[in-house]
C-alpha positions in Angstrom: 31.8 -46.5 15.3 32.6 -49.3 13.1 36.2 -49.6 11.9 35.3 -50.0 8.2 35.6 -47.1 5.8 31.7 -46.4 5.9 31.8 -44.7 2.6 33.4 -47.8 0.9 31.8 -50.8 2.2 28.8 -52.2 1.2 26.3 -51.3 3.6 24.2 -53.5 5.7 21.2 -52.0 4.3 20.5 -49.4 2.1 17.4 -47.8 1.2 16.9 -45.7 -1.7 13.9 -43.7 -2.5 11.5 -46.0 -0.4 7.9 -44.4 -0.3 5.0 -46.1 1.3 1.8 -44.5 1.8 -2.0 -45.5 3.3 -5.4 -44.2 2.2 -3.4 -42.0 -0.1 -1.7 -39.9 2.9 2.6 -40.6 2.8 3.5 -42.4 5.6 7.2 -42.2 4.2 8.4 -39.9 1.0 11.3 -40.6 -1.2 13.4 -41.9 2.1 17.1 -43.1 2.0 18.7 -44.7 4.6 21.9 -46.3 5.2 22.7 -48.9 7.9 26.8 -49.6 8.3 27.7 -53.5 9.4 28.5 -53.5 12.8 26.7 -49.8 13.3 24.2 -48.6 16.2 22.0 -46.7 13.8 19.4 -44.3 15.6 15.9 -43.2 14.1 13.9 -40.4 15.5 11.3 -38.3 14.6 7.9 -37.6 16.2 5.4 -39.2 16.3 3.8 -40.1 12.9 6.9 -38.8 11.3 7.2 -41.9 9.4 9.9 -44.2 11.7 7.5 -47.1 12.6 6.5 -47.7 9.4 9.8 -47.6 7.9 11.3 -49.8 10.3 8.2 -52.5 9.2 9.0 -52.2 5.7 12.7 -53.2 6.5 10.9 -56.3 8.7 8.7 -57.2 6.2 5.8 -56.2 7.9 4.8 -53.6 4.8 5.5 -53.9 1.0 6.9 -50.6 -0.1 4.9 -48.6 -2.9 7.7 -47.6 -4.6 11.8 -47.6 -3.8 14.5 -50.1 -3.5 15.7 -52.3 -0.7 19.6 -53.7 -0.8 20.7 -56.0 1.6 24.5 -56.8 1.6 24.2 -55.5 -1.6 21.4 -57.6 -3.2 17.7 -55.9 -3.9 15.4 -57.7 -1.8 11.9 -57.9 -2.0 10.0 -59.2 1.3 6.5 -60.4 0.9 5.8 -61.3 4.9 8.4 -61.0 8.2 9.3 -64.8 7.2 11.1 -63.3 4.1 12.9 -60.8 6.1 13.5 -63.6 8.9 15.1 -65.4 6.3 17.4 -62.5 5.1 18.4 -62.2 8.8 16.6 -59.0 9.8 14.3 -59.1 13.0 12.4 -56.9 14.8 11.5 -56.1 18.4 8.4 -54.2 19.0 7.2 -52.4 22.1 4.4 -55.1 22.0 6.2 -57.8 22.8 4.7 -61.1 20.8 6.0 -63.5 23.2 3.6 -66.9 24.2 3.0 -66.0 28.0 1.6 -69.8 29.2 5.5 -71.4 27.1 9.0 -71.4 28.8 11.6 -68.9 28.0 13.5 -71.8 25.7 10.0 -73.0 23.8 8.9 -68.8 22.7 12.9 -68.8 21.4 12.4 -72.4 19.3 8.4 -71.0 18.3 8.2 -70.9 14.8 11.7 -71.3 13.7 12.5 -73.3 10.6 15.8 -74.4 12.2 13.8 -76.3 14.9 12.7 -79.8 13.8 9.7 -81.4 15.1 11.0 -83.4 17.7 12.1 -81.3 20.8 14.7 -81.6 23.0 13.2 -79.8 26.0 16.6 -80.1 27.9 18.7 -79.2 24.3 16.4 -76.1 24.1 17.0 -74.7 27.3 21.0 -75.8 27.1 20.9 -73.5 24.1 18.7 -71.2 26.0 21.4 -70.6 28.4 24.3 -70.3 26.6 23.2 -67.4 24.5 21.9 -65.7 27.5 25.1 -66.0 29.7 26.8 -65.1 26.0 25.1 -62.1 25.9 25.0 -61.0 29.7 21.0 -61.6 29.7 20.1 -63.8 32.2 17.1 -65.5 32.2 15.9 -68.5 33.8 15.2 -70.9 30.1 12.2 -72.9 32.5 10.6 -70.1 33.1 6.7 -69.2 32.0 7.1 -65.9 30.5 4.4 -64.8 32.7 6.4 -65.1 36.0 9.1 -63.0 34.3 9.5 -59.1 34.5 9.3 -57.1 31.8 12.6 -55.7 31.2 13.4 -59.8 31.5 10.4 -60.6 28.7 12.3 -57.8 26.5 15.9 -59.9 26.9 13.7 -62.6 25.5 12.6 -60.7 22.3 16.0 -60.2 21.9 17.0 -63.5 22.2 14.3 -65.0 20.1 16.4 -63.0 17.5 19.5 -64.1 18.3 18.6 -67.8 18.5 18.1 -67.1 14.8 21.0 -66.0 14.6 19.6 -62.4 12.8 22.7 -60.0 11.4 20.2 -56.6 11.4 18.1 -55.9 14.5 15.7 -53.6 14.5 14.4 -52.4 18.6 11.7 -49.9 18.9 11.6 -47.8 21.9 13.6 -50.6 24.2 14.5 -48.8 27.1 10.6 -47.5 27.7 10.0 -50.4 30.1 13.7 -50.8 32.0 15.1 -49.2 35.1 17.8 -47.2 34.6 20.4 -50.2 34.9 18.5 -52.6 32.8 18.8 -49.9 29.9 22.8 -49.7 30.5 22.7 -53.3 30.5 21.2 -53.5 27.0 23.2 -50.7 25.9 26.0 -53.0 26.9 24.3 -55.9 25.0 24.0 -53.4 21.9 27.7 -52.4 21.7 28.9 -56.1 22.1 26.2 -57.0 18.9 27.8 -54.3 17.2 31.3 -55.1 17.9 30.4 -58.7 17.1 29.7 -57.4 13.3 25.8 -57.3 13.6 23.8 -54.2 12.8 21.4 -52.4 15.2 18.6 -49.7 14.2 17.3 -48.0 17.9 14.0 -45.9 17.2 14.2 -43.8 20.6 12.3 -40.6 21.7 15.0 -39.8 24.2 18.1 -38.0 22.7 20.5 -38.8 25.7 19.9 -42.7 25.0 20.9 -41.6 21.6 24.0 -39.9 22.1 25.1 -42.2 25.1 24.4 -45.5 22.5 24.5 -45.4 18.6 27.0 -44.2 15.8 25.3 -42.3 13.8 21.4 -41.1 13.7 19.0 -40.5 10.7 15.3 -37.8 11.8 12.6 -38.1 10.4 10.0 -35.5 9.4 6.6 -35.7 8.3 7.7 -39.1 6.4 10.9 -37.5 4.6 14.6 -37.8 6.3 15.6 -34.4 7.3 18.6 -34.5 9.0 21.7 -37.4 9.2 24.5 -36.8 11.3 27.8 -38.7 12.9 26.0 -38.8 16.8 29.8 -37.6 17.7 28.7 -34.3 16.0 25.3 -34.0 16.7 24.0 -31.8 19.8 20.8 -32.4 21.2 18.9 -29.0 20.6 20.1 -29.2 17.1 18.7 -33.3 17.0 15.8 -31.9 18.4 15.4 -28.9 16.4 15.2 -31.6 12.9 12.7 -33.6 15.1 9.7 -30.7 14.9 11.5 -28.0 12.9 11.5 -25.7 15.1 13.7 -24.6 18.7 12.0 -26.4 21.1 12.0 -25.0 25.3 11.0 -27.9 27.7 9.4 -27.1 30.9 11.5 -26.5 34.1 9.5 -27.2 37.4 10.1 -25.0 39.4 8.8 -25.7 43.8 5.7 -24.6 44.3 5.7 -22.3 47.0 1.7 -22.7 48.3 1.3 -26.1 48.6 -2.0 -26.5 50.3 -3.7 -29.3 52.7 -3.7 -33.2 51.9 -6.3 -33.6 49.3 -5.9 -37.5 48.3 -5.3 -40.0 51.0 -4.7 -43.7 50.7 -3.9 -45.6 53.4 -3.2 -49.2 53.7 -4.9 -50.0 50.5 -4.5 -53.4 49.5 -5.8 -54.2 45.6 -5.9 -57.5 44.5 -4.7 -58.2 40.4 -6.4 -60.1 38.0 -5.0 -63.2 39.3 -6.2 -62.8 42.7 -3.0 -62.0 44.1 -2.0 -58.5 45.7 -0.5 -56.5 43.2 -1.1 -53.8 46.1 0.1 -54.3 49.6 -0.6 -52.3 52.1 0.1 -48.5 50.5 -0.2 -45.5 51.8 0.6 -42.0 50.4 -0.9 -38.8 50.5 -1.0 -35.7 48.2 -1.3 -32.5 48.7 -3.1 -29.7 46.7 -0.6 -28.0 44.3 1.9 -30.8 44.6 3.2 -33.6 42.2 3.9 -36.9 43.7 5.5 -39.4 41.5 5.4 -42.9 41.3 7.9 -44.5 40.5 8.5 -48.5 39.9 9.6 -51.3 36.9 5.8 -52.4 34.7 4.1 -54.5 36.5 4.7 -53.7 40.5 1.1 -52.3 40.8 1.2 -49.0 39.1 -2.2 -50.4 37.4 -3.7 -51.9 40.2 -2.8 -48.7 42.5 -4.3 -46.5 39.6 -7.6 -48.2 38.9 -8.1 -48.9 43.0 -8.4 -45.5 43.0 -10.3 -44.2 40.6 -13.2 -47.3 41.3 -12.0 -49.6 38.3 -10.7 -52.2 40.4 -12.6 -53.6 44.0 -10.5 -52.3 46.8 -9.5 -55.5 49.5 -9.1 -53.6 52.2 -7.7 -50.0 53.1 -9.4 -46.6 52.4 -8.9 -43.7 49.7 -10.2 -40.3 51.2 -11.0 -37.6 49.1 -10.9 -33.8 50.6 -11.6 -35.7 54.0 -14.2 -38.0 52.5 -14.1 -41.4 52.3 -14.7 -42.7 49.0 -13.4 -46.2 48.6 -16.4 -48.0 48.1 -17.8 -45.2 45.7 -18.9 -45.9 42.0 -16.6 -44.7 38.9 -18.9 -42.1 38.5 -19.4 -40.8 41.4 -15.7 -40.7 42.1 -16.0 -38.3 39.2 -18.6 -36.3 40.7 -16.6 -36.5 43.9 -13.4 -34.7 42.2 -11.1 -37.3 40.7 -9.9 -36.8 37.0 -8.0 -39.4 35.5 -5.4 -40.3 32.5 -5.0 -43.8 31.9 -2.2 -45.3 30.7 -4.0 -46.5 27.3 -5.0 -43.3 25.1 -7.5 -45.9 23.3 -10.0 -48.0 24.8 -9.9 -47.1 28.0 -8.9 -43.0 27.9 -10.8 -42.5 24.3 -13.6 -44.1 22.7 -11.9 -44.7 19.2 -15.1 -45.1 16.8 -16.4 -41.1 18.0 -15.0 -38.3 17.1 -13.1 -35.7 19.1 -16.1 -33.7 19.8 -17.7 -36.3 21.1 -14.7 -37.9 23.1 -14.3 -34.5 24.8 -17.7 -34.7 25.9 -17.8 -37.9 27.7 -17.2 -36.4 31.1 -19.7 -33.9 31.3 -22.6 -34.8 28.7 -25.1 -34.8 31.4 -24.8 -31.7 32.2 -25.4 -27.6 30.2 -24.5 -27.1 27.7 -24.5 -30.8 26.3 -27.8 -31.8 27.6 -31.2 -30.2 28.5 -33.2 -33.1 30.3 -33.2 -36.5 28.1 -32.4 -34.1 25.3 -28.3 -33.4 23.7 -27.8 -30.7 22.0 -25.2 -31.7 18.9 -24.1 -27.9 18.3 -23.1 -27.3 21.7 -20.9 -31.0 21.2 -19.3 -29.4 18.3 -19.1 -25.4 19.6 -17.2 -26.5 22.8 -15.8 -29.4 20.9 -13.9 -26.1 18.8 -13.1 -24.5 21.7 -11.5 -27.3 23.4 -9.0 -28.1 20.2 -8.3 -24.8 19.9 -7.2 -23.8 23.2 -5.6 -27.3 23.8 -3.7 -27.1 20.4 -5.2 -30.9 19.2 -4.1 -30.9 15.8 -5.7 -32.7 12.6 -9.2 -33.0 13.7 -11.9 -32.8 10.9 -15.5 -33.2 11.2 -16.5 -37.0 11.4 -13.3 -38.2 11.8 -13.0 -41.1 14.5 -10.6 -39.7 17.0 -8.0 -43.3 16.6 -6.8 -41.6 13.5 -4.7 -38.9 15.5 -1.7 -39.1 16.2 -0.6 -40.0 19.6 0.1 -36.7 20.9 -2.8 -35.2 19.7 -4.8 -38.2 21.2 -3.1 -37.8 24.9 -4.1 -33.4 24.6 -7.4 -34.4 24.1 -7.5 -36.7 26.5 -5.8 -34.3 29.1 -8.3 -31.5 27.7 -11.8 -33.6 28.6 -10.0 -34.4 32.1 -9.0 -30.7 33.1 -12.1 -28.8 32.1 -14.4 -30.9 34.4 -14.4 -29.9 38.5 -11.5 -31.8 40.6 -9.5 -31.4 43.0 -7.0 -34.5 42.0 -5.2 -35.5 38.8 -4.1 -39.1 38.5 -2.0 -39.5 35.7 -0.2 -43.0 34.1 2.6 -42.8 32.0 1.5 -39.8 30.3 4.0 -39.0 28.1 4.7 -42.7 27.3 5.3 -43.3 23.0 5.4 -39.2 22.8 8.2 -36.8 20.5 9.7 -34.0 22.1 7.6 -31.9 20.9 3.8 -33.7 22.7 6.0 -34.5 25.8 6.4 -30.8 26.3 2.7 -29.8 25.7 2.1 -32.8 28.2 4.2 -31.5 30.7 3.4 -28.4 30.8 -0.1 -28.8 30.8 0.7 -31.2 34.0 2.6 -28.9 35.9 -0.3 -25.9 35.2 -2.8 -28.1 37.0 -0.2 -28.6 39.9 0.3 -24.5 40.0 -3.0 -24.0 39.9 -3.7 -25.9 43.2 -4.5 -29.6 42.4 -3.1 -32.5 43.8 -1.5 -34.7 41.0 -0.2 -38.3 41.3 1.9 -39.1 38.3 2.5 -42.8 38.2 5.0 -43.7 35.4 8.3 -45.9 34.4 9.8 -43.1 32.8 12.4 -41.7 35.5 12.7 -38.8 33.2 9.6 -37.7 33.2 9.5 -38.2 37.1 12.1 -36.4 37.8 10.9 -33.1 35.3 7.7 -32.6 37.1 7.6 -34.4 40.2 8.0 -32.3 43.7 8.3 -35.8 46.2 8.6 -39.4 44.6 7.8 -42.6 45.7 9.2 -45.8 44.7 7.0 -49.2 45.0 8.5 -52.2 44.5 6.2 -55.7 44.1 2.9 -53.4 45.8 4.6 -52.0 48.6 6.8 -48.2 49.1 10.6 -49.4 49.4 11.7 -45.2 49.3 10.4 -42.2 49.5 12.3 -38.5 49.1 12.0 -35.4 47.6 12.8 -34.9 44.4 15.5 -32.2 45.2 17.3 -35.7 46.8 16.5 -38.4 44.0 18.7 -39.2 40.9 18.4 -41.8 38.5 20.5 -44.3 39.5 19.1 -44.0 43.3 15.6 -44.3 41.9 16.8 -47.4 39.9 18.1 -49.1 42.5 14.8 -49.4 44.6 13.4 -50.1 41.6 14.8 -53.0 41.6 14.3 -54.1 44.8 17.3 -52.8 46.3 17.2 -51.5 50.3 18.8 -48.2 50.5 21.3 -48.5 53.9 19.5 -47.2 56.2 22.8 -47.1 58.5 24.3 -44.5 55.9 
């Protein structure tokens, strides 16, 4: 906490009364918020409770309808992120908006009015450097951000900001693609920003990053601030009691006692990326019926490849997935479908969810070939929206009317439907990506538990995700891949964190040990 008298000083920023809204719905309602120089300020809420858009109006991104914004003091009015730039607040997004073909040192110099238009290539990465090893974020200034990681393409964001030399820093989500030590690191990073005077707003889902991290924290609900507290005072349940108004019970997972016979088996699959290089290397796990095998591994080690070899989106190099004995490798999307395999990708739009059809029609994709959707060439619209009703009813998808293109849902609404359509149909195997990636409390426990009912009720799942939380909630063996190949493999009963995070990162366990 900062050493000033809070209640004194002039605040870093102060909102008061801030209300923004779009196509006449409030996005945020008569909000005030207070950020402390040299504070770790949290935000959380669930999802659509306002904190995004919030945090853009502080960046600039969005023109408030009505309110006042004070910076050191002074109303401010910013017309574009330029004007906020300029005021010294910056944002980092979980989208990073980094140049992937430029160096480390050119995406830091891009578009900053301090850089003239003769570069120093050797000045900018001297620079480049400096404020890295002053920060404790190394990162190689020659590089392409496209050879770097993605925890190291987040330091990067950061730096871009710093290179600017920004006094308010806004990060959303930060630690959603970094091992376990990466996100101490930048807690590290945070505290020594703070200390250094700067101001930091952290918009996390996770209440332990929250408590281990920030001063004080501000919840958001349905667009209004609900709840502000000293974090020093604040307990979880309570935190999470403001986030959806309600006492909230997470799953527990409990072993299941009747795992059955090996139901997905891939062995020595090798899956090239998109740049023709292999992203998978020679993997090979197996799954059984009413078990959860996680895996686990940093963005960008071949959860995607892995995922979409599977399920027939990407072309298989060599190896074999079998399916209930058969071999399917060389099968068709669809008739991997037919054979059994359900699937939740890791984007809810676009590839999960047609986003232009509504949720009727979304939970239909699946199985519109069949009674009761279709009778020959022939659909049948009332059966699309009867069992359309009955699937957002007993899935709980919330704020679905008629005609409404499912995109306008909120995330967790969007991943239950998307878990609905998947479940309903025949199969035997579950592949899941980062499904409760972006979620509240609140969806990550409808999520969950919807996860571990398929697992009890006999399928095989194979939960591929970054989140180590998540893992270790509802997973019953792990797996840890590292640059396309297994460096570790346990039961969950035997993994923590920090031993997860450690292969992670490409660290050998000691086999001697």
């Amino acid at each position: 906490m900062p050493d000033q008298d809070q209640s004194s000083a002039t605040p870093a920023v102060e909102l008061r009364n801030i209300d923004k809204s779009f196509y006449g719905v409030f996005a945020n309602a008569d909000v005030d918020f207070s950020l402390a120089k040299g504070e770790v300020h949290a935000l959380l809420g669930e999802n659509g409770a306002g904190k995004s858009t919030l945090c853009s109006v502080m960046a600039g991104l969005y023109r408030p309808d009505s309110g006042e914004m004070l910076f050191d003091g002074k109303p401010m009015v910013f017309k574009s992120p330029k004007d906020a730039y300029a005021a010294g607040v910056g944002m980092v997004y979980q989208h990073f908006r980094l140049v992937s073909n430029l160096t480390v040192a050119e995406n830091l110099a891009l578009g900053n009015p301090e850089v003239g238009l003769r570069l120093s290539q050797g000045q900018l990465e001297a620079e480049a450097k400096e404020l890295g090893e002053r920060y404790d974020f190394p990162v190689d200034p020659s590089a392409r951000i496209w050879q770097l990681s993605v925890g190291q393409q987040q330091r990067v964001e950061i730096l871009k900001l710093l290179y600017r030399d920004a006094k308010i820093l806004i990060l959303d989500e930060p630690t959603a693609v970094l091992t376990p030590q990466e996100g101490e690191a930048l807690f590290r990073a945070m505290r020594m920003l703070a200390d250094e005077g700067r101001s930091l707003i952290f918009v996390s889902h996770k209440l332990q990053e929250v408590k281990a991290v920030s001063d004080r924290v501000t919840v958001l609900r349905e667009g209004r601030v609900v709840g502000a507290a000293n974090t020093d005072d604040a307990e979880p349940r309570d935190l999470a009691r403001m986030m959806v108004g309600k006492d909230l019970v997470l799953p527990t997972r409990k072993p299941n006692e009747s795992v059955g016979d090996e139901v997905l088996v891939i062995e020595d699959l090798v899956v090239e990326d998109d740049r023709g290089l292999d992203a998978v290397d020679g993997l090979s796990i197996s799954v059984r019926a009413g078990e959860v095998v996680g895996i686990a591994g940093v963005s960008g080690n071949g959860q995607r490849e892995l995922a979409q070899g599977i399920v027939g989106l990407m072309k298989v190099k060599s190896g074999s997935v079998r399916l209930n004995g058969t071999d399917v490798t060389k099968k068709s999307v669809l008739a991997k479908i037919k054979s059994g395999i359900a699937y939740v990708p890791q984007s809810r739009l676009g590839m999960g969810l047609a986003p232009g059809l509504t949720t009727e029609d979304n939970l239909a994709l699946k199985q519109y070939r069949e009674p009761p959707y279709s009778n020959g060439p022939l659909l049948s619209a009332a059966a699309f929206g009867r069992r359309g009703a009955e699937l957002i009813e007993e899935f709980d998808v919330r704020g679905v009317r008629p005609g409404l293109p499912i995109r306008l849902l909120s995330g967790g609404n969007l991943q239950k439907a998307l878990i609905a359509r998947e479940v309903v149909q025949d199969h035997s195997v579950l592949i899941a990506r980062s499904p409760t990636r972006g979620l509240d409390v609140g969806a990550t426990a409808d999520v969950r538990d919807h996860i571990l009912a398929e697992r009890d009720r006999g399928i095989a799942v194979l939960l591929i995700s970054e989140d180590l939380d998540e893992l270790l909630a509802l997973s019953d063996r792990l797996v840890v891949i590292y640059e396309g190949r297994i460096v570790g493999e346990m039961p969950a009963s035997e993994a923590t964190a920090e031993r997860l995070g450690l292969l992670m990162s490409g660290e050998r366990e000691d086999q001697s040990a």
